[in-house]
C-alpha positions, 0 to 999 in steps of 0.5 A: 469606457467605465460602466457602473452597473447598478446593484439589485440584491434578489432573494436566496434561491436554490439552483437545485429547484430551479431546475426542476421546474417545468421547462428545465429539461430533464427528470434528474432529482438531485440527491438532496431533493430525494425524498425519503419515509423512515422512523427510527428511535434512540439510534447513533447518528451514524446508523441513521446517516447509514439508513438514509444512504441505503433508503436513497440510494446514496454515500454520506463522506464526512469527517469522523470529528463533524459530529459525535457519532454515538449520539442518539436520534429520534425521527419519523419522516414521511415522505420528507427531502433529504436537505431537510432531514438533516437540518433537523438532524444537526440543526443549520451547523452542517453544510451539504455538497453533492459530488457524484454520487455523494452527500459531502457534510461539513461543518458550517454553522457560520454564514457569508455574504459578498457586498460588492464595491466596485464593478467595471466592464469594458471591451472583453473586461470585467473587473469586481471588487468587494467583501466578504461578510460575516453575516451574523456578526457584520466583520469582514473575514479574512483569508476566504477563497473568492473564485470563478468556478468556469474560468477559473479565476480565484484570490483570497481576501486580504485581512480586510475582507477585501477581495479584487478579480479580473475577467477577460473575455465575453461571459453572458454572466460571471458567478462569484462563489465566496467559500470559507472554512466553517462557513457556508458557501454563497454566491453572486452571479453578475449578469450582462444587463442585470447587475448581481444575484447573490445566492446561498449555497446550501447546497443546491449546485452539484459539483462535477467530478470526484472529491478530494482531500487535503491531504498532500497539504499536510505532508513535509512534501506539501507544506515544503512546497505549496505556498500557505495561500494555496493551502487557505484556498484548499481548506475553503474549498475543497470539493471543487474542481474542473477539467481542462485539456492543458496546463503549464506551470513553472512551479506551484501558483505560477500557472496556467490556471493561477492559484485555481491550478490545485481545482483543475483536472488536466488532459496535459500538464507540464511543469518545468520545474514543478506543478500542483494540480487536482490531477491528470486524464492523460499526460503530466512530465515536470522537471523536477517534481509532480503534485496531485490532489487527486488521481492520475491516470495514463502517464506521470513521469518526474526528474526528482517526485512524483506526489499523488493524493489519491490513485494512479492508473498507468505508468509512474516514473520519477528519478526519485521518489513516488508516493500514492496516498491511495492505489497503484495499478500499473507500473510504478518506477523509481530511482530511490523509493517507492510508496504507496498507501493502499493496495498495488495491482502493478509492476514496481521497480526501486532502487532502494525500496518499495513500501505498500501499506495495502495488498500487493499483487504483481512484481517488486524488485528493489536494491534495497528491500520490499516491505508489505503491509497488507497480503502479498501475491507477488513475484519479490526481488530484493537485494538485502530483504522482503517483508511481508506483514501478512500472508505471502503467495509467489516467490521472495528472493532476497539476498540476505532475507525473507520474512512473512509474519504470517502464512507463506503459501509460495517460494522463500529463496534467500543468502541467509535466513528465511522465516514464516509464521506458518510455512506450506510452501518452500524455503531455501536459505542456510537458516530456515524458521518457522512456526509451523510447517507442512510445506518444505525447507531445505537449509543447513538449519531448519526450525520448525517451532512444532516440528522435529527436534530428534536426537539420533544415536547410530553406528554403521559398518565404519564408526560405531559412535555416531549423534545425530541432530535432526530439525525441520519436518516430515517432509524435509529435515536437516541432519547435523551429525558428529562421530567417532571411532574409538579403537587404539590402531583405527581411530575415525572421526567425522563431522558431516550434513544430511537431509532426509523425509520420512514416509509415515505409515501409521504412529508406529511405523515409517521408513525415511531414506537420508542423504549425507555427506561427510568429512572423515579426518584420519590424522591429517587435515591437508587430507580430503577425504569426502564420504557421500551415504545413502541410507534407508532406515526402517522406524518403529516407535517403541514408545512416545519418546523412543523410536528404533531404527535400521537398514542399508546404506550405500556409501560413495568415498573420494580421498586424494590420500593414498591408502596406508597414509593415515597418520599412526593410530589412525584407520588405514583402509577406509574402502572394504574389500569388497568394493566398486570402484569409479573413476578416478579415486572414487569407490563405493560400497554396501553398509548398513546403519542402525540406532536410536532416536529421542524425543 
């Protein structure tokens, strides 16, 4: 049986009031009720925004395009409620929502009402129709968000301004909210024996929960696979959201929850082949893919994406592709790639790559590459690179590269080529480069921009021709040498690699043992004569420019030549008479070693 229940408009009213008054239970001030005494003369909106938050123990969230931020402000408030500071500070164009511990502006210089049609009830049903109003101008506006906060049920208008819900169930009363970008939202509550009560919001009734943003509706993601009606609803409202235990989707607006799947928080969600939730307290797997609004905490996991709006607490696995716009704590795993847009507490696991925008401590393997933008304090594997936009602590180990564009504080282990701005730990590669370094680098190449470019020229007991480039630190730099023995009936020539470090007494004085080892070609290459040298060499600085150096060397020589089969001209007997000799073709003696070093 159709009932149509009679109309009775009452007079706006505030939610917020309503409940302190005597009866209502509780002391809690809302925050825009809160009180506050201040002056302030010719200051930015945003300082005076600032000092009101700290007076009142609140955060404003705005959008730095709402107002012009330097504009200038005079006030002197005593004892004035905080809702009616900033009606005279933006003057009626900016709404107020309270979420948390939050004061969300937004522009809303516009008014709606809702003029109801047509309302039905029946056994457990209730059917309303009716439009949303442009206050001001009488037209009827299109594409406003129309939804029941509790049960989760919401349309849009159509481009009349018209709009049709449905309610299963005994509900005592049915509140109609009515929300539409620029404007301020309103209200109409449907009671049992009493027909409606409209309501403007301005806002008086805290919505639960965290905020959220539109973000993911702006990603390719997003646009690809959120129908545009969805979207509309975002932008009308997006600070509101609810939680539920469970939700099921089979793809995004075919769900459980409707089009009110993106305003809802659930305990478990399961989307065949995909989902579009507010977020996840709990359990959330889809087929293909996952999209949050908000955060996600305990346990994602996806067949193809994972796309989250906001934080992830917990375990994260997708069969491609996860993307966090905000933090990472956890364990974060993926086929493909890996990125998050703000700092990373976790373990991360790629197939391809791991991209952070913000600070990353923990663990990151990749196929591919790691690539850091904020500071890294982590243990880095990477197939082909890690990249590190700020300073690095840990290790990077990557086959062909590593790179810290500022300070490297750990290990730098790669197949090629490591480089830091300014190195204090330890690099291993054939190519090793940095700015500066007080830390250790041991390669077949070392550059230290500030460091050693020393030229050596040496003679020892067995060629007296001998230049030497050395590059790096004092404490590790590399030695390239070539030399030669000139004589007509003993002629050597050798091309070898060494390391050495230099103790450093005072500017004068230092003593630096070196270890090398050379070829010494006699005359014929399929010869393998391998002369290994330890030498420590007493330095004395004669001038800036100009050391002298000397002192023992012990020399340890294998060949699978026979001795006397130099070819002609070419020295016979490597090894002196005076010699030890080791097993096989080894033997080793005492030498010495003397020269000068430039620059």
């Amino acid at each position: 049986m159709k009932i149509k229940l009679t109309l009775l408009f009452l007079s706006l009213f505030s939610i917020a009031v309503a409940q302190q008054l005597p009866g209502s239970g509780g002391n809690f001030q809302r925050n825009l009720s809160r009180r506050l005494s201040f002056s302030v003369k010719q200051e930015p909106i945003s300082q005076v925004l600032d000092k009101m938050s700290k007076a009142g123990d609140f955060y404003f969230a705005y959008n730095g395009a709402l107002f012009n931020q330097d504009s200038l402000v005079n006030l002197n408030i005593r004892n004035i409620p905080v809702r009616t500071v900033l009606d005279q500070m933006f003057q009626g164009k900016v709404d107020y929502k309270e979420s948390e511990n939050y004061i969300i502006l937004r522009y809303a210089v516009n008014h709606l009402t809702i003029e109801p049609e047509n309302i039905t009830t029946a056994d457990n049903l209730y059917l309303i129709s009716g439009y949303v109003i442009d206050t001001e101008s009488g037209r009827r506006v299109k594409q406003a968000s129309v939804y029941e906060k509790r049960l989760l049920q919401s349309t849009l208008t159509d481009n009349e301004g018209y709009f049709k819900l449905r309610f299963k169930g005994e509900h005592k009363e049915v509140i109609l909210t009515a929300s539409k970008e620029t404007y301020r939202d309103t209200a109409l509550v449907f009671l049992s024996d009493i027909t409606v009560k409209p309501e403007s919001y301005d806002d008086p009734d805290k919505e639960k929960g965290a905020m959220f943003s539109n973000a993911i509706d702006k990603l390719g993601i997003g646009r690809f696979f959120i129908s545009s009606k969805q979207k509309i609803q975002n932008l009308n409202i997006p600070s509101f959201f609810a939680n539920t235990p469970f939700q099921a989707s089979l793809t995004p607006g075919l769900s459980s929850h409707g089009m009110m799947s993106s305003q809802v928080v659930n305990k478990f969600s399961l989307n065949v082949f995909g989902g579009y939730t507010a977020g996840v307290d709990g359990f959330e797997m889809a087929g293909i893919f996952n999209i949050n609004k908000g955060e996600v905490r305990a346990l994602q996991a996806a067949g193809a994406f994972n796309v989250v709006g906001g934080s992830v607490q917990g375990l994260q696995l997708a069969g491609l592709h996860n993307d966090v716009r905000k933090n990472m704590i956890g364990f974060q795993a993926a086929g493909l790639l890996n990125i998050v847009r703000g700092k990373v507490e976790a373990f991360q696991m790629a197939g391809l790559g791991n991209i952070v925008k913000g600070d990353m401590k923990g663990f990151q393997a990749a196929g591919l590459m790691n690539l850091n933008s904020g500071e890294t304090n982590a243990f880095q594997l990477a197939g082909l690179l890690n990249m590190n936009s700020k300073s690095s602590k840990g290790a990077e180990i990557a086959g062909l590269g590593n790179i810290t564009s500022k300070t490297a504080k750990g290990i730098q282990i790669a197949g090629l080529f490591n480089f830091a701005k300014k190195n204090t730990g330890f690099q291993l590669a054939l190519l090793n480069f940095s700015g500066s370094s007080t830390g250790t680098s041991l390669g077949l190449i070392n550059i230290v921009a500030d460091g050693y470019y020393k030229v050596s020229l040496s003679a020892n007991e067995l060629i007296p021709s001998n230049v030497a480039l050395k590059t790096g630190n004092a404490n590790l730099y590399n030695v390239i040498f070539v030399g030669k023995n000139y004589s007509d009936t003993a002629k050597i020539a050798t091309v070898g690699l060494g390391f050495g470090h230099d103790f450093i007494f005072n500017k004068r004085l230092s003593v630096a043992p070196e270890l090398s080892f050379q070829y010494l070609y006699l005359g014929n290459w399929k010869q393998s004569n391998i002369l290994t040298k330890l030498q420590v060499n007493l330095q004395i600085q004669l001038f800036k420019r100009l050391s002298i150096f000397g002192g023992p060397a012990y020399s340890y020589y294998n060949s699978d030549a026979a001795p006397g089969t130099s070819a002609t001209n070419y020295k016979q007997a490597i090894v002196p008479k005076r010699h030890h000799n080791f097993s096989g073709n080894n033997k080793g003696w005492y030498g010495w070693n003397a020269g000068i070093t430039l620059f």
